[in-house]
Residue, then its C-alpha position, 0 to 999 in steps of 0.5 A: x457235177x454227177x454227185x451235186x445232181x444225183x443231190x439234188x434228186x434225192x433233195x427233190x424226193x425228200x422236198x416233196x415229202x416235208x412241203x406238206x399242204x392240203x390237197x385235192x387228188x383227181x380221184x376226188x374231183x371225178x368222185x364228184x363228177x361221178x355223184x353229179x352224173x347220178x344226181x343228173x339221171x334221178x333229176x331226169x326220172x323225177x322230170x319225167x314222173x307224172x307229177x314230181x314227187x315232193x320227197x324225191x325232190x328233198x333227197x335231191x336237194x340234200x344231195x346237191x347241198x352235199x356236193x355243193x359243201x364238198x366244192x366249197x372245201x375244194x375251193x378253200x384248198x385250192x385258195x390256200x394252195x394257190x396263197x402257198x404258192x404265191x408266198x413261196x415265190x415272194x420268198x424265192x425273190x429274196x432267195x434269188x440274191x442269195x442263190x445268185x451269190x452263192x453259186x458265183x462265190x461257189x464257183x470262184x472258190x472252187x477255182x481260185x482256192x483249189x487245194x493245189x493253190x492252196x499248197x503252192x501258197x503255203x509252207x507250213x503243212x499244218x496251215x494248209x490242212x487247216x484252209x482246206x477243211x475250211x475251204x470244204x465246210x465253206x463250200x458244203x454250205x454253199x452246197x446246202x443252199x444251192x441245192x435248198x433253193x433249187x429244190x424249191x424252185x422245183x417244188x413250186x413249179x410242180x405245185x403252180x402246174x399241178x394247181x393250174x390243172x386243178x383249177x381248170x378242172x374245178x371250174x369246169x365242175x363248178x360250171x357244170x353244178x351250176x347248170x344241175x343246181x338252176x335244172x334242179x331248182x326250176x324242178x323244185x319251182x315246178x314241183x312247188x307250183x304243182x303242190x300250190x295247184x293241188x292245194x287249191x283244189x283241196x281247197x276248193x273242196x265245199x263247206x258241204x263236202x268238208x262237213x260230210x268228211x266230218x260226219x263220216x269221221x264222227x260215225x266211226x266213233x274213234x277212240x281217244x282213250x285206250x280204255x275203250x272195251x271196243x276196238x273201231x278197227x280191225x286190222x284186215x289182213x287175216x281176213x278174208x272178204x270173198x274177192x281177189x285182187x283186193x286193196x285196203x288202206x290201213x292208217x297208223x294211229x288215231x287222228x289226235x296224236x298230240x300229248x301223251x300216247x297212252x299205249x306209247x307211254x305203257x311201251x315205254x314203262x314197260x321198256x323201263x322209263x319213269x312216270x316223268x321221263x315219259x312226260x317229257x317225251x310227250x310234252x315240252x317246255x312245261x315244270x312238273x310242280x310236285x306240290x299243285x294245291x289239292x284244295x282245288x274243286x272241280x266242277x263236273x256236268x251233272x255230277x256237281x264239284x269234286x275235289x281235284x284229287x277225288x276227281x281225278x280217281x274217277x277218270x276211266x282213260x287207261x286200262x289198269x293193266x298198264x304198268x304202273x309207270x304209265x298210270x303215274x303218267x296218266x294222272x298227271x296228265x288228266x290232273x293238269x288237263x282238268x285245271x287247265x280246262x276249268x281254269x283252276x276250277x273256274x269252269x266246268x267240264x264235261x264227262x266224255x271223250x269230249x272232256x276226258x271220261x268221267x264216272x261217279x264211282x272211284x276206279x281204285x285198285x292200280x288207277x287209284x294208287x297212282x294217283x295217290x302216288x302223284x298226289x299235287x303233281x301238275x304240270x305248269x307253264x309261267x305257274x299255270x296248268x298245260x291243257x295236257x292232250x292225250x289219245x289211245x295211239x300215236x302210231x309211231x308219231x307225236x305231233x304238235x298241235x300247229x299240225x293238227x287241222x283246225x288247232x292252234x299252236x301251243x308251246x308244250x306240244x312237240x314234234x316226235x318220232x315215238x320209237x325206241x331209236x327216236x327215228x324212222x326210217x320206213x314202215x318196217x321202223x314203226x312195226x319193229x320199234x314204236x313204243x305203241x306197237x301194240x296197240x289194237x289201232x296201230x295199223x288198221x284199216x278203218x270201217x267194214x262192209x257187212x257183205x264182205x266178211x265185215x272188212x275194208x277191202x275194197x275191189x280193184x274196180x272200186x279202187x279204179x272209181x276212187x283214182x277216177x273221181x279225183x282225176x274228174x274232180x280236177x278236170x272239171x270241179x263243177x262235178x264234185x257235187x256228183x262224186x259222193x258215196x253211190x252207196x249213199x243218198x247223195x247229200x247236194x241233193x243231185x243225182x251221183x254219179x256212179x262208175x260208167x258215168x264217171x268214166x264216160x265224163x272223163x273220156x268226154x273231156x279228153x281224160x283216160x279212165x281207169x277201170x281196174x288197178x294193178x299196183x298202189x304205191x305210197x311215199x311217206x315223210x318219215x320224219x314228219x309222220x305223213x303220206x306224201x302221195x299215192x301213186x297208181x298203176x292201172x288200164x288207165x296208165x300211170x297217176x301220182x296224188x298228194x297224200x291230203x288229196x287222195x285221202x279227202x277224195x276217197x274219203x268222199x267217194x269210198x262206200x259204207x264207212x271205210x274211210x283213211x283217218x289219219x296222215x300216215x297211211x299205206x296200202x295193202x294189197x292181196 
């Protein structure tokens, strides 16, 4: 008996082994405890924020959609072990019989047909030999099958144990993700209404106010074409305005970045790509047709018809310098821009940025040859020319035109990450790897005050007004008509209010003012090009704002001409 048992262990060892299914290991339950411990305290953090924060609450949920994927296999594998399971008693039913038998015929074989029973009924010698190797292959296999069954058995009992506790311990896991999932969506719900609540009162912003914001980014003159001789920006941070603490908010591109980025394209010439790899980062869903008829004329605002080919040798959008591969891409995108725009020739259009900027005098040299080099080539969707939009700079950023305000959506615009990886991942992305990197509008701040070394820097105090309007603005929007410029007549025709009186409103309507600013921060959507909100630390406390909030108000009430012109912004602080 002490050899069939010391089988039967090293029968059991070995089972173990070959009966291989999946399996989830406590190690790896506890890892997901672990990540919903994490996910606890960073829902915790964003519940005691100000205002939740809509990017914080995004990384959340991916998180949860993780955990919640990685239950979802646990709960599969533990279905096909718990099925295994069962399958192996089903067939252990059959095996009992079997097992029943053997045993007793084992047993009565090992009595009854002893070698000594054995000699005494047999005289030959050589019959005898031959029933006892009989008699022990008979009963080895007997052996066999005892100890196969018994060893599953064991192995099945182990498992149904193991599985018990696993299955207890999972459901305790799927409750607990249960609560985080309704904690975390009643945030979401939360955050989604404050959003909602920020949006109204975006909304709620006057004609007359919507109209002085674009007046004021009308005066800045900001360039649509990389030809532009001057610069309407200046990047600040060499400069030096006499006062300290000082903060600036800097914008990344121009507000138009739909279509061809022209300092991208001259980026990514330079990087090695062809005129038509650059046009299909910028645009989508559109034929390059390469033999466009030439016999089109196109009518021009006060210079009478040029033919489409001569027309567009007068267009001044891009500097010569740039790599001959850009040019090539430049010209079929004014050529198809100009057929679009005047219906294959049906219409007129006019000769500023408006348009695109027109010359009576051929610009030759590198501009004619490349558009002598893309002679007929137009870009075209169900055999008619795409209205083919460009500007100066992207800022790292390509955007269809349903992003843009006020535009309509098109189908051969598209939504880009204009970097040589096609990603980013922060600001630090965008200055080591956007194609436009270059560009003298890729990150600056934008507007100047002549008694301050002609720079956008703004004083600590004046960043505290700016936090201070938009708190008063949202305590009470019947004083939005008094929250203008204090540098500027005020354009309601009402007195404006100016810093002491802003901050003696909100103190009489049980708000804190801020009277100086110790720290800005910015969170961004890097996938979408976008600031999210702003959040600010000062004398008066903690604040957070929506990107598009903060922007309009300071646009509003920030002096001279300094103004944020684009979604993506970040702040500078020295």
């Amino acid at each position: 008996m002490g050899r069939f048992f010391l089988l039967l262990l090293v029968g059991i060892l070995f089972a173990f082994k070959l009966f291989v299914v999946p399996q989830v290991f406590s190690d790896e339950l506890d890892d997901i405890n672990k990540k919903l411990t994490e996910l606890q305290a960073a829902l915790s953090a964003s519940q005691k924020a100000t205002a939740p924060l809509e990017s914080q609450l995004n990384s959340l949920q991916k998180q949860l959609t993780g955990i919640e994927n990685q239950v979802a296999a646990i709960e599969r594998d533990l279905a096909e072990k718990k099925k295994f399971i069962e399958q192996g008693y089903q067939e252990l039913e059959e095996s009992k019989i079997i097992f029943n038998k053997t045993v007793r015929d084992y047993y009565i074989k090992s009595y009854f047909l002893s070698p000594l029973l054995v000699f005494i009924s047999q005289a030959d010698a050589a019959e005898m030999t031959r029933i006892i190797i009989y008699q022990k292959r008979d009963a080895d296999r007997d052996k066999e099958t005892i100890t196969s069954i018994a060893l599953k058995i064991v192995d099945l009992e182990t498992r149904k144990a193991k599985l018990e506790e696993e299955e207890i311990k999972f459901a305790s896991i799927k409750e607990r993700l249960a609560q985080e999932k309704g904690e975390i969506e009643k945030v979401v719900k939360g955050a989604k209404a404050y959003q909602a609540t920020l949006s109204s009162e975006i909304a709620k912003l006057s004609a007359r106010q919507k109209e002085i914001l674009g007046q004021r980014l009308a005066a800045l003159n900001i360039p649509r074409s990389a030809a532009t001789a001057a610069p309407a920006c200046v990047d600040d941070r060499t400069r030096d305005p006499g006062f300290s603490p000082r903060i600036a908010f800097f914008t990344y591109g121009v507000p138009n970045r739909t279509g061809l980025n022209q300092y991208g394209a001259d980026g990514r010439a330079r990087a090695g790509q062809s005129a038509e790899q650059i046009l299909e980062a910028y645009y989508v869903n559109y034929e390059l047709k390469k033999d466009y008829s030439q016999d089109i004329n196109i009518n021009v605002e006060g210079y009478g018809s040029y033919n489409i080919e001569e027309y567009v040798k007068r267009i001044y959008e891009m500097p010569s310098s740039f790599a001959m591969e850009a040019l090539k891409a430049q010209a079929v995108a004014a050529r198809s821009y100009a057929l679009s725009y005047t219906n294959n020739g049906a219409g007129s259009i006019c000769t500023t940025q408006s348009c695109q900027v027109f010359k009576p005098e051929p610009k030759g040299g590198a501009w004619e040859e490349a558009v002598n080099s893309t002679r007929g080539w137009v870009m075209v969707q169900g055999g008619s020319p795409i209205k083919a939009w460009y500007s100066s700079t992207h800022g790292g950023y390509i955007l269809s035109t349903s992003e843009l305000p006020g535009w309509s959506a098109t189908s051969w615009t598209k939504h880009a990450i204009d970097t040589t990886t096609g990603a980013a991942s922060g600001f630090s992305d965008l200055f080591s790897n956007a194609y436009d990197r270059e560009s003298p509008w890729f990150y600056c701040d934008w507007g100047s005050r002549s008694e301050y070394n002609k720079t956008a820097w703004l004083k600590s105090s004046e960043v505290a007004d700016i936090m201070n309007v938009i708190l008063l603005a949202k305590a009470d929007s019947s004083a939005g008509e008094h929250l203008y410029q204090t540098d500027k007549p005020n354009p309601a025709g009402t007195d404006t209010w100016d810093e002491a009186r802003v901050r003696q409103e909100l103190s009489n309507r049980g708000v804190t003012p801020f009277s100086n600013i110790s720290d800005v921060s910015i969170g961004a959507d890097f996938s979408a090009g976008r600031t999210t909100s702003v959040g600010i630390l000062g004398d008066g406390g903690s604040q957070s704002f929506s990107g598009d909030e903060f922007k309009n108000w300071f646009n509003l009430r920030a002096p001279a001409n300094i103004q944020i012109v684009g979604p993506l912004f970040n702040v500078e602080r020295q």
